[in-house]
C-alpha positions as CSV (number, residue, x, y, z in Angstrom):
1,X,0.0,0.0,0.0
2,X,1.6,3.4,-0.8
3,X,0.9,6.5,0.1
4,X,-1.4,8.0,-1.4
5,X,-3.7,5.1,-1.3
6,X,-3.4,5.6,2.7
7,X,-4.0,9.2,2.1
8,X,-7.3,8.9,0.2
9,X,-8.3,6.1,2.5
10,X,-8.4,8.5,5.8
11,X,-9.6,11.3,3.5
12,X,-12.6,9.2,3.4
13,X,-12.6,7.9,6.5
14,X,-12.7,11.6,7.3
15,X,-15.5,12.7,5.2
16,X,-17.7,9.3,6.4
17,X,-16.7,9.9,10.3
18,X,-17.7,14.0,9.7
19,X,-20.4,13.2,8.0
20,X,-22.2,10.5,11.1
21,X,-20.8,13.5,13.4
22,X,-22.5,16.5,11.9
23,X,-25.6,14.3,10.9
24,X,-25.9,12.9,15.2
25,X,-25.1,16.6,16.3
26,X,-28.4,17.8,14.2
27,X,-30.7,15.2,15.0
28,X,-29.1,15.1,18.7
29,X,-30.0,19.2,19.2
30,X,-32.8,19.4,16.4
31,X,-35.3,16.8,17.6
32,X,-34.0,16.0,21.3
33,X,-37.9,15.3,22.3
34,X,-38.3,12.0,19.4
35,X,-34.8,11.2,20.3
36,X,-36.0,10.6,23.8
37,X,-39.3,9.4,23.7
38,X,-37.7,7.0,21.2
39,X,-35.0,5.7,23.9
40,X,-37.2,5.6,27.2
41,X,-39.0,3.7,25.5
42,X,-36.3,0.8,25.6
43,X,-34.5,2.2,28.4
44,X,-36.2,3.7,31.7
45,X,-33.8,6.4,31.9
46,X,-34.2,9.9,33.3
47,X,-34.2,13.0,30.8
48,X,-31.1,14.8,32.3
49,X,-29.3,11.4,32.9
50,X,-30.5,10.9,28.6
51,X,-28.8,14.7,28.1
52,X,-25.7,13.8,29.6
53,X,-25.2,9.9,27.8
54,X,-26.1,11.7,24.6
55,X,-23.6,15.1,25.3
56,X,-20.9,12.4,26.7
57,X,-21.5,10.5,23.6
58,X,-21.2,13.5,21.0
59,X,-18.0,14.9,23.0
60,X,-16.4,11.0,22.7
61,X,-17.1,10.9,19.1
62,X,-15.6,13.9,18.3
63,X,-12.0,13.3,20.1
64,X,-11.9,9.7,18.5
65,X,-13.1,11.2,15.4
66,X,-9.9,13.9,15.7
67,X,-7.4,11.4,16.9
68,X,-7.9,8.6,14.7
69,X,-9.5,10.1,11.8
70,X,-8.9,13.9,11.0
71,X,-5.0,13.8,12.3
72,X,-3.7,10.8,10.3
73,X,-5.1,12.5,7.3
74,X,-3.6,15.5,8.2
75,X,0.0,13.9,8.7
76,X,-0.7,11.9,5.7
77,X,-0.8,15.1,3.6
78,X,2.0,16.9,4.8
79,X,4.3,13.9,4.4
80,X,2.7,13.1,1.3
């Protein structure tokens, strides 16, 4: 594998990983009520506890997103 196959593979991975980030963001802070009626259904679970699990969740995402996604790239290209 060379590369600039590795490059345009995290460039991807990049665009994908942004992509599920930006779209759960939205639908996280756009329709929070259906987001939670949805899950206590399934899960008795307390609305701030649900704010928290879902903030926590976003905030994960984005760090892993950064660390394993957006800084390889990034390295990638200024190697590359």
């Amino acid at each position: 594998m060379d590369i600039q196959a590795l490059t345009r593979f995290f460039m991807w991975c990049t665009i994908i990983n942004a992509g599920l980030l930006v779209f759960s963001a939205v639908m996280f802070m756009s329709a929070q009520d259906f987001v939670y009626s949805m899950h206590s259904k399934w899960f008795n679970i307390p609305r701030e506890t649900f704010n928290v699990a879902i903030y926590s969740f976003l905030g994960f995402f984005k760090i892993i997103f950064i660390l394993f996604n957006l800084v390889p790239y990034l390295a990638l290209l200024i190697i590359g």
